[in-house]
Steps between C-alpha positions, in 0.01 A plus 500: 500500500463849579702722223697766658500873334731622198701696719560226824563256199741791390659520832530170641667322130651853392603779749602212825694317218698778368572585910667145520660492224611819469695453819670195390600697182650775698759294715667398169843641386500608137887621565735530747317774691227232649298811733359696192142283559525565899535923426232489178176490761667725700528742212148450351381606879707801457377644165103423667613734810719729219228586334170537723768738681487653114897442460683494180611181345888660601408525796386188603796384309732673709342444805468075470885537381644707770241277808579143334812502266628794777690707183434783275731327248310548131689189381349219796107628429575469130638136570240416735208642278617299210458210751118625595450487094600149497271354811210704405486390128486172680222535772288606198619150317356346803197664564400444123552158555293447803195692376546295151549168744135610666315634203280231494398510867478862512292476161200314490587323194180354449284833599337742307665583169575155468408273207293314789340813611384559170394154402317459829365894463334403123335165619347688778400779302389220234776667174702204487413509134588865426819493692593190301397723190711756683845286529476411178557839364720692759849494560770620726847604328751592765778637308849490674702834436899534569409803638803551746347553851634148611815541674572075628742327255403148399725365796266679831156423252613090557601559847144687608383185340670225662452750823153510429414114495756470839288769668214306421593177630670678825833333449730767703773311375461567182417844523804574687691373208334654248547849691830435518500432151307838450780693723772396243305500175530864309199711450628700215600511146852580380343533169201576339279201397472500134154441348536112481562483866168633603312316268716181650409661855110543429474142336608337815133636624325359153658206525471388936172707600280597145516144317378329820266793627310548166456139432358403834278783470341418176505162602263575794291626295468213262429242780254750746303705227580362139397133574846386401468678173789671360505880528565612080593872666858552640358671809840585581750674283860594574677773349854582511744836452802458577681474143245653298447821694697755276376807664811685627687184542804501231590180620235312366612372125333277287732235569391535882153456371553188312700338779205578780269355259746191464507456917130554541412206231803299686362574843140330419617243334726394794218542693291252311786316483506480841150410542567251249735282713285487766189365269739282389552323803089459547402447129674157535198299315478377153452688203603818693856465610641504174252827380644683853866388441514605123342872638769480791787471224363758283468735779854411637683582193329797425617634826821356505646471144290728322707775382160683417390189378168342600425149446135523582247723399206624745244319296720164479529624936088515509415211285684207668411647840167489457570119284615445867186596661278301323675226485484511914159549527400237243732233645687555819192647719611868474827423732701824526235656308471805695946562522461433106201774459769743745772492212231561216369817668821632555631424114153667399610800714798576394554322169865525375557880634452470840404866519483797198805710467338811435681774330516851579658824351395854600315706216839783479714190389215416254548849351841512433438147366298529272573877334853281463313217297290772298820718425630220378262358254451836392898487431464178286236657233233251642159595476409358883439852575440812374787803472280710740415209748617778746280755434197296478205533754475206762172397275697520170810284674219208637416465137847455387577299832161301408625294136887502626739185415812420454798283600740679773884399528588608825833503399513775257461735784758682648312586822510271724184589718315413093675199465406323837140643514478322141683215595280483836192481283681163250585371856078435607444327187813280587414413830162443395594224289680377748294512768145588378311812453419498861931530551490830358235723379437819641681854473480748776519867396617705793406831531255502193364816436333465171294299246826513282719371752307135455415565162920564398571228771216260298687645145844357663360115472372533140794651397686230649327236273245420692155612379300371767675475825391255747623747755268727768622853436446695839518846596595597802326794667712715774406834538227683623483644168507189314254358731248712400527509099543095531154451375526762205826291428353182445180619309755611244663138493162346540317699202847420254424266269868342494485484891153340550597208254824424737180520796338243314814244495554574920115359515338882572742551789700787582763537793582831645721581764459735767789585714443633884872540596523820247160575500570587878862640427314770263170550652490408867314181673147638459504615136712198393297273632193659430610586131554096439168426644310763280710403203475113523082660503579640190692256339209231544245712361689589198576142508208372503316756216771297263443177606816432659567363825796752713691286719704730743863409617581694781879611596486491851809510735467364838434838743184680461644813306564248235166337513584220782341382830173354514486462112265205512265780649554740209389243239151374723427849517426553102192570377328394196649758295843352513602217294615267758532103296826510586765654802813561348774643733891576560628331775862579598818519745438401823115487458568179286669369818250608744203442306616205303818381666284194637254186394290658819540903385492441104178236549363760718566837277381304196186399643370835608578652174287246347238496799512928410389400124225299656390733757447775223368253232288285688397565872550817488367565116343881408647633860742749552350765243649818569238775504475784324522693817803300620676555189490874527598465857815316398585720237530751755690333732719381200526877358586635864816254547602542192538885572686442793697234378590686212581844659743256749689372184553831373641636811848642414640265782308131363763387312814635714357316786464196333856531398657633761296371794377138376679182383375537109825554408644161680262291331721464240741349639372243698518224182226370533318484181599544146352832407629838592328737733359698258439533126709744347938503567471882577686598823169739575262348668191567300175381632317400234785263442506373854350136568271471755662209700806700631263798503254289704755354676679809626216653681475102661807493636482886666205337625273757347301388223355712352371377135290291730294818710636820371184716379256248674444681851459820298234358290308386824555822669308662188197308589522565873539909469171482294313315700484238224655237721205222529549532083835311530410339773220307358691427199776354720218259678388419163723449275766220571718668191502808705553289821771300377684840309498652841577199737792449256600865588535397861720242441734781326403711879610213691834403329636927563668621797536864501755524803775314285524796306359793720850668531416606158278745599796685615674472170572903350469353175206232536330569831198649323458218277507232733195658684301533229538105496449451826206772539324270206610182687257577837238627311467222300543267774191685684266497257558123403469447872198647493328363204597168602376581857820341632747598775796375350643412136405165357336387805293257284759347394658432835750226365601711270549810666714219777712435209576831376595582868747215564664556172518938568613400817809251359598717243503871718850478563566456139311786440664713754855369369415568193324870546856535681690420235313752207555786781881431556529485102280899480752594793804375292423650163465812648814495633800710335711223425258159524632193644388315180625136620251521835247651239519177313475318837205692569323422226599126465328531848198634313484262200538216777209621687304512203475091503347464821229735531349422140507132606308578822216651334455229303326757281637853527692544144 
């Protein structure tokens, strides 16, 4: 049967769905005002005529108010905006739901970047045998992050599920009901979550779409390329943040961290348990039932009544299962052999942890820390460290740091920031007891900017008792600056004799971090991600003159000025002078949902990271070299952006836009994740302090985003006033990094609209400013049109530019309410005597706002 194109597959199970449903949705009452959903389509019309006519957001405000609502009254569009808010978040639900429902038709699931793509692509290129050599040493290690750029509460997350599976099976009943349901359910938080609750939140996903995802796929491969062998490599890994991520987050104690490690050993051992029960009811025959019932009581009271207790330890787990197996194949004809083998993958997965809590604490906090612990050894007369530790050179301090011991009490501080960071350190070796080395056993060192941030950091554990920590310590690379001195960092650790021991008990292997989201904050999208590709270059070679194998954990967020979009791309695209045996990456917010919301979307994502491993390390083996040529091509492209983007962020007005013209400022208090906004308590908003997700965000929702083009159109332009344009564009034909960096740029294109905020231009104060941001805007878009040789944005990817445009098109009145809204508040503050009740209206208006546009990206914070 003839297979119809991505986009008519997109169209007939996607777009003519959402239609349908859509206008069911709309005829239901939410209150006792039942016409809001017959004047919402009339208003989106509006704001398309509003602003092609080029009319300001108040205008077309005004305009729909006085032609539909037929008053000028300031109270009924406030009332009947708050009412837009609440359908629109709600369309949005929907339309996630319906492209989640056809995911697997629009999808080839079984296409290339498959595992059957690849297995099929090695026997007819005749490397079965090195892509079995292949799986057995690479992994995947998606690493979830509470990174707060998910704005549905647990409640809408199990209705888009149960919507989902209705959509699926076309049962209009049901979907009536459960957008009913969706009407009256609340989409926001009357308090913060605390830590727990997002790890509670993001354990839901672990524990409904990883366990079954990741076992299926390794048990593919067992049956289709290992000959029913068991795979000794956990091809997939799962990491997990939320509880051990101290950076910036006061909220995150140690008692936090022992209880997430707690649920996430409960979690898979309800799983199993689960699993367990339903063997149970197959493994009926003789000589098995009692071995399966004794593990299903072990595993029931260790969920149930345990207190922390286990009554079963993984080896025990391991040994009878595989009792169990033999005992089928030798006497009961391998019956239920293969839902036996399911379980044993999955318990060789994910062991007793589930997935590794890492910790993390930025390098300032380390500091303080640990001049704290010095000053106060030097206090007690010990002879840990010398009187002039202060003074000494950062040579003369690694040889002190180098023979360090001792036996910290992180109660004899008075500081509390020293007392947690110590306790958080006594807390890994805890859980790791508990739960295995695998539950625990890796700390992330944000903002690193030094050999003797690790080295202090490495100091911390031996001076905490434990002389050789069974712990991955990993620095965490941000800044352009840092970027570039990473490999003189790590020679320094590599050539200390204390430090390469440690390398010798973590089996030669060293994990270093590499974050995009501040990389692109400080340096622009070219030089950001240019600066991590050159660096990860460096890192392996200095790597590999050691001996010692760099695996690279990226941070990545989920737009493309914080290293998202086609990422599967990114990683086929490395050469052979990047380390690539494993893809380690962030995954967060609502690009957990999106990308991994799903058995069809997680399988999917999964796959094509490992089928980008592949591509690199098997069919496409030795490829992708960068030149030397190229290099110095993209060094001036990267050097050109950066010069833009930098003179941009030191324009006078940068920051007083941001604040006064943006949502930054609301972001904090929309409760939806633990951590605050930014990382210091200061009133001033200092930059450097600034996260990138609200500073990401912000430019998302005035629909402008920058971090993902500014400085890129200038960078062409260079090459095109010189006559040097075939230079770039031969590197763009030829280089699917540079192809993928730039198509990703296009998605950033595709996702602004300019005429939202064009009555800026206007603006005494910022008018300037806002065309220097839109000047860059149509250059860029040019040039990228013209190196791709396309008309249009995206038009490649024609189901996904058809996405972008249905969801731009939902959430435009929310926009326009919304750009409303900040210019009522600029008009009230300059008032003599401000109305400061409608100002809090206003920006409750704002805040509100916030919600549904982030979730319509899917990946804009």
């Amino acid at each position: 049967m003839y297979t119809l194109p991505k986009i008519e597959r997109f169209n007939q199970d996607v777009l003519s769905k959402y239609h349908i449903y859509n206008s069911v949705f709309i005829t239901l009452p939410f209150d006792s005002i039942d016409n809001t959903g017959v004047l919402l389509p009339l208003f989106t019309d509006i704001c398309e005529t509003g602003f092609k006519k080029q009319e300001t957001p108040g205008e077309i405000v005004n305009f729909f108010a006085q032609k539909y609502l037929h008053t000028d009254s300031e109270e009924d569009k406030i009332d009947l905006m708050f009412r837009f808010i609440q359908y629109i978040e709600r369309q949005i639900v929907l339309f996630d739901a319906i492209e989640d429902a056809a995911f697997p038709v629009v999808n080839n699931m079984e296409g290339r970047g498959s595992l059957r793509d690849i297995k099929e692509k090695a026997d007819a290129k005749n490397n079965t045998e090195e892509l079995i050599e292949f799986l057995e040493n690479f992994n995947v290690r998606t690493v979830l992050t509470a990174h707060p750029t998910q704005f549905y509460p647990g409640a809408v997350l199990g209705i888009i599920n149960d919507l989902t599976n209705a959509i699926r099976k076309n049962d209009l009943l049901d979907i009536k009901q459960l957008l009913a349901q969706l009407g009256k359910t609340p989409f926001i938080q009357i308090e913060k979550p605390n830590p727990f609750d997002e790890a509670v939140s993001l354990i839901w996903y672990l524990e409904n779409v990883f366990y079954e995802t990741a076992g299926e796929m390794v048990h593919y491969l067992e049956k289709n390329l290992f000959h029913g062998n068991s795979i000794k490599n956990p091809i997939i890994k799962l990491g997990f943040w939320p509880g051990g991520d101290r950076d910036g987050n006061p909220f995150v104690t140690t008692e936090i961290t022992l209880k997430v490690a707690e649920r996430l050993r409960t979690s898979i051992l309800k799983c199993y348990y689960i699993e367990m029960r339903s063997l149970k009811r197959k493994l009926t025959f003789s000589g098995v039932d009692v071995l399966v019932s004794e593990l299903e009581q072990k595993l029931y009271r260790s969920v149930f009544y345990s207190k922390g207790e286990i009554y079963i330890t993984l080896e025990e787990f391991k040994t009878q299962l595989n009792k169990i197996k033999f005992i089928i194949q030798e006497q009961h004809q391998s019956l239920y052999l293969d839902e036996l083998e399911a379980l044993l993958i999955k318990v060789n997965l994910f062991g007793f942890h589930f997935a590794s809590l890492d910790i993390r604490q930025n390098s300032k906090i380390h500091d303080a820390v640990f001049n704290d612990v010095v000053n106060f050894y030097l206090k007690s007369n010990a002879d840990v460290f010398p009187e002039n530790y202060f003074e000494l050179s950062e040579q003369e301090k690694f040889e002190v740091l180098s023979s360090i011991n001792g036996n910290l009490d992180a109660n004899v501080f008075d500081n509390e920031m020293t007392r947690s960071t110590i306790e958080s350190i006594q807390a890994i070796k805890s859980i790791q007891e508990k739960n295995g080395e695998y539950g625990a056993n890796r700390y992330i060192i944000s903002n690193n900017e030094s050999a003797l941030n690790v080295m202090e950091t490495f100091a911390l554990f031996r001076l905490s008792n434990w002389q050789d920590p069974t712990v991955d310590i990993i620095p965490l690379f941000e800044s352009v600056d840092d970027l570039q001195n990473a490999h003189a960092i790590m020679e320094k650790l590599y050539t200390n004799p204390a430090y390469a021991k440690h390398l010798v008990n973590r089996n030669m292997k060293q994990t270093i971090m590499l974050g995009f989201s501040d990389g692109t904050k400080d340096g622009g999208y070219l030089m950001a991600n240019w600066s991590i590709y050159k660096a990860k270059e460096e890192l392996t070679e200095i790597s590999r003159k050691y001996g010692i194998k760099a695996i690279f954990f990226d941070g990545r967020g989920g737009p493309p000025a914080r290293g998202g979009g086609k990422t599967h791309k990114f990683y086929a695209s490395l050469g052979p002078n990047i380390e690539n045996n494993e893809i380690q990456v962030t995954v967060q917010g609502q690009t957990i949902s999106s990308n991994f919301g799903t058995l069809d979307s997680c399988r999917y994502n999964l796959e094509n990271l490992l089928s980008a491993g592949a591509t690199n390390q098997v069919f496409n083996k030795g490829q992708n070299r960068l030149s030397t040529d190229e290099k110095e091509i993209l060094d001036q492209l990267a050097e050109f952006g950066y010069q833009k983007y930098l003179n941009f962020k030191n324009h006078p007005k940068f920051i007083p836009y941001l604040e006064q013209m943006s949502t930054l400022k609301y972001y904090a208090k929309t409760n939806i994740g633990s951590r605050p906004s930014k990382r210091s308590k200061s009133e001033h908003l200092d930059f450097a302090d600034l996260r990138a997700i609200p500073f990401v965000g912000s430019w998302s929702q005035l629909k402008q985003n920058v971090p993902g083009f500014f400085g890129v159109g200038s960078a062409l332009k260079h090459f095109e006033d010189t006559n040097q344009w075939d230079k770039v564009q031969d590197l763009y034909d030829n280089s699917l990094f540079v192809k993928t960096l730039l198509e990703n740029s296009m998605m950033s294109l595709a996702k602004s609209f300019f005429p939202l905020t064009a009555y800026m231009r206007k603006d005494p104060e910022f008018g300037e400013f806002w065309q220097i941001i839109y000047d860059e805007f149509l250059e860029t878009k040019r040039l990228l049109l013209k190196i791709a040789g396309h008309k249009e944005l995206m038009e490649n990817y024609p189901d996904g530019k058809a996405s972008i445009q249905i969801r731009e098109r939902i959430v435009l009145p929310l926009l326009t309410i919304q750009q409303y809204a900040l210019t009522k508040i600029n008009e009230l503050n300059k008032e003599k005597n401000p109305n400061e009740e409608l100002i809090k209206v206003y920006e409750k208006i704002v805040t509100r706002s916030l919600f549904g546009n982030t979730n319509a990206s899917r990946n804009s914070a």
